[in-house]
Every structure is written in structure tokens, then in C-alpha cells.
C-alpha positions as CSV (number, residue, x, y, z in Angstrom):
1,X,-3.1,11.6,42.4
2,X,-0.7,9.6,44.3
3,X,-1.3,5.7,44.1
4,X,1.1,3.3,46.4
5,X,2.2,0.4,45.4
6,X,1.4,-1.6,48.0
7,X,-2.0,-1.1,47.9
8,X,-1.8,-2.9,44.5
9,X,0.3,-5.3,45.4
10,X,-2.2,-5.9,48.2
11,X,-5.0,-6.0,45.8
12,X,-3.9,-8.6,43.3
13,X,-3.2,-10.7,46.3
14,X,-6.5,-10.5,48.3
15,X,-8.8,-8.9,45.9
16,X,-9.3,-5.9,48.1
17,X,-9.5,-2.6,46.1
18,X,-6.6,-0.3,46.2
19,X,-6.8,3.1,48.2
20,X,-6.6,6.3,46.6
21,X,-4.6,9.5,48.4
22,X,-5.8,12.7,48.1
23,X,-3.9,16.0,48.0
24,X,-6.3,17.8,49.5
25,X,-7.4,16.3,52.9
26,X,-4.2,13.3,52.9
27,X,-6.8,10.3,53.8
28,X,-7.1,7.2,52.2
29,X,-10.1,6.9,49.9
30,X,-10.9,3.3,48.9
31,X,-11.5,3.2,45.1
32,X,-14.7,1.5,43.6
33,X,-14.1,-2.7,42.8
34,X,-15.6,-3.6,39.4
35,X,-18.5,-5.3,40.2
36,X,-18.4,-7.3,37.5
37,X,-16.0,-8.3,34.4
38,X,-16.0,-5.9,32.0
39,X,-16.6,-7.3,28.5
40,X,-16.3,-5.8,25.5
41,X,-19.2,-6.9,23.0
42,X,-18.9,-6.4,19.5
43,X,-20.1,-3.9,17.6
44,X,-23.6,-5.1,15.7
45,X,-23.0,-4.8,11.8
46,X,-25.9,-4.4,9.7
47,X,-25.3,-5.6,5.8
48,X,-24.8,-3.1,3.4
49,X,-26.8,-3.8,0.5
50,X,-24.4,-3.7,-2.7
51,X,-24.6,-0.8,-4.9
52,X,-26.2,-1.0,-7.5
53,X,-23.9,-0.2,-11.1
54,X,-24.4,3.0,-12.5
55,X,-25.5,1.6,-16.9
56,X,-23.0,3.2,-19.2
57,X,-24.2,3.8,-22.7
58,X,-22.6,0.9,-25.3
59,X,-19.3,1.9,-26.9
60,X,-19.8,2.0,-30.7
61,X,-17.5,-0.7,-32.0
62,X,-14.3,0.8,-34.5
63,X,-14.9,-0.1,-38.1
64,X,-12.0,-2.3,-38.9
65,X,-10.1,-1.3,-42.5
66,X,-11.5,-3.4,-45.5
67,X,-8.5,-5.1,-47.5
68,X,-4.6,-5.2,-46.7
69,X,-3.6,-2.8,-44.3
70,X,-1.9,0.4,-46.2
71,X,1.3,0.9,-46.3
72,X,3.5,3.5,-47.2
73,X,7.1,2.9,-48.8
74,X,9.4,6.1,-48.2
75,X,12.9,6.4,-49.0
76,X,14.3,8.1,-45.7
77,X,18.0,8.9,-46.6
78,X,20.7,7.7,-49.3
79,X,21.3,4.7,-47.1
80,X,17.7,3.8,-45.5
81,X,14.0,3.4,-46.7
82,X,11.0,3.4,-44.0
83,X,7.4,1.7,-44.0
84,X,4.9,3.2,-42.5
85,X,1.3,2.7,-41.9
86,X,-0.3,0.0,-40.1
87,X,2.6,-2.0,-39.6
88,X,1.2,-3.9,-36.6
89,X,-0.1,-7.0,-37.8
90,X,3.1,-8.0,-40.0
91,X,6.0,-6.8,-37.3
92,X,6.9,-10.4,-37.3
93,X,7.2,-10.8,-41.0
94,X,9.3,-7.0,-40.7
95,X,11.6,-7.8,-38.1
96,X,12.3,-11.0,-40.1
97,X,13.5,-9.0,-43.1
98,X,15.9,-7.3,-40.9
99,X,13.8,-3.9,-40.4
100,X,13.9,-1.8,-36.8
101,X,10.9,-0.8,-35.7
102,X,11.3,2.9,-34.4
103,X,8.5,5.2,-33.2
104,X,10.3,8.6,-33.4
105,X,11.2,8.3,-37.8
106,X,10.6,11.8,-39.2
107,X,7.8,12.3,-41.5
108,X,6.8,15.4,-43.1
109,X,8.6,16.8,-40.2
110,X,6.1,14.8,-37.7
111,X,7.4,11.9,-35.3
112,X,5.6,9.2,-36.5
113,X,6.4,5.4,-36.0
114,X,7.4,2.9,-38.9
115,X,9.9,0.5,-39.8
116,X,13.5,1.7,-41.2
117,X,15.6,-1.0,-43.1
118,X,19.2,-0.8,-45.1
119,X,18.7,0.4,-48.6
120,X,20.2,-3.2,-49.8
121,X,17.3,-4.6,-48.3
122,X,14.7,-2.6,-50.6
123,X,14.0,-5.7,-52.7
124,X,13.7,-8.4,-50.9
125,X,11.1,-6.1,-48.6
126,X,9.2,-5.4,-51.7
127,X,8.8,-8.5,-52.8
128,X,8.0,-10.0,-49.7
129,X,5.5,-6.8,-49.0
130,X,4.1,-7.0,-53.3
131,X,4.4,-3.4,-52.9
């Protein structure tokens, strides 16, 4: 399809619609004017009612330990001792004696996390500890 640009140029000018040539026959066919503006309306959204949550059976609650939390003294080498156990809610009072929390200390041959301090250090931990 062949369009000339003068027949645009013609067009925005005087509003006339552009011609159109065809291969076949090489006449001029006039090309259909909109009518009317085209406008675009938008697309009519219906809500969505929400869905509705899917009821998930209550979560038992975890039976907290009764007492102090246990603890286990271990001597680790000739130079170190370790504390293990539930060690969570005195790593303050640990770390303020000078121990280094490490979650990789060898027990029974098992990584398991604890506390590892200088063996100098052995009783002022127990006393502050009572163990």
C-alpha cells in the first residue's frame, strides 16, 4: 500500500481524508473519515469479594522448663571449659565474664552451641553461675 504524503499533509490541513493507491488498478481510492472521535471507555470492574481465610487448627503452646534453665559445665581442653545448655537467657551475664559464644564447640563428637571461656576464668563463672 503506497500512502503519499501529501495527501496527509492535505488532510491535516483541510480535514479532507487521505487517498489510498492501489497496486492493482493505480487509482486513487479515498479512505473512510472517522465519523466520530474515537474514545476509549474504560473497562467496567466488578468488586471482588475478599476471600474468605482458610481456619488453621490452634498451635499447641511449648511447655516452658520449670526452674533455672540446665546447664552443663564441661571441661573442653587443658586450657578451656565450655557451658552448654540453655544458655540464651544469661548470654549477657556470659559474655560479661569473658566467655565466647560459639555454635560449632564439639560435644560427644556433635556440633552443638555453648559458651567456651579461659580455664582461669573457671571460678569466677562458677560462682557467678552457683554451679
Amino acid at each position: 500500500m503506497n500512502l503519499n504524503i501529501n495527501d496527509f499533509l492535505q488532510y491535516a490541513e483541510t480535514g479532507t481524508a487521505p487517498t489510498v493507491y492501489s497496486r492493482q488498478q493505480g487509482a486513487r481510492k479515498p479512505v473512510m473519515a472517522p465519523t466520530r472521535p474515537l474514545v476509549v471507555e474504560p473497562p467496567v470492574r466488578t468488586p471482588i469479594a475478599p476471600a474468605q481465610p482458610i481456619p488453621q487448627p490452634p498451635i499447641p503452646p511449648m511447655p516452658k522448663p520449670i526452674g533455672k534453665p540446665a546447664l552443663e559445665l564441661v571441661m573442653y581442653s587443658e586450657r578451656s571449659f565450655a557451658i552448654f545448655g540453655d544458655t540464651k537467657p544469661i548470654k549477657d551475664q556470659l559474655e560479661g565474664l569473658f566467655g565466647k559464644f560459639n555454635r560449632y564447640l564439639k560435644k560427644d563428637g556433635v556440633a552443638t552451641p555453648g559458651f567456651i571461656f579461659s580455664i582461669g576464668r573457671l571460678e569466677a563463672v562458677r560462682k557467678a553461675l552457683n554451679i
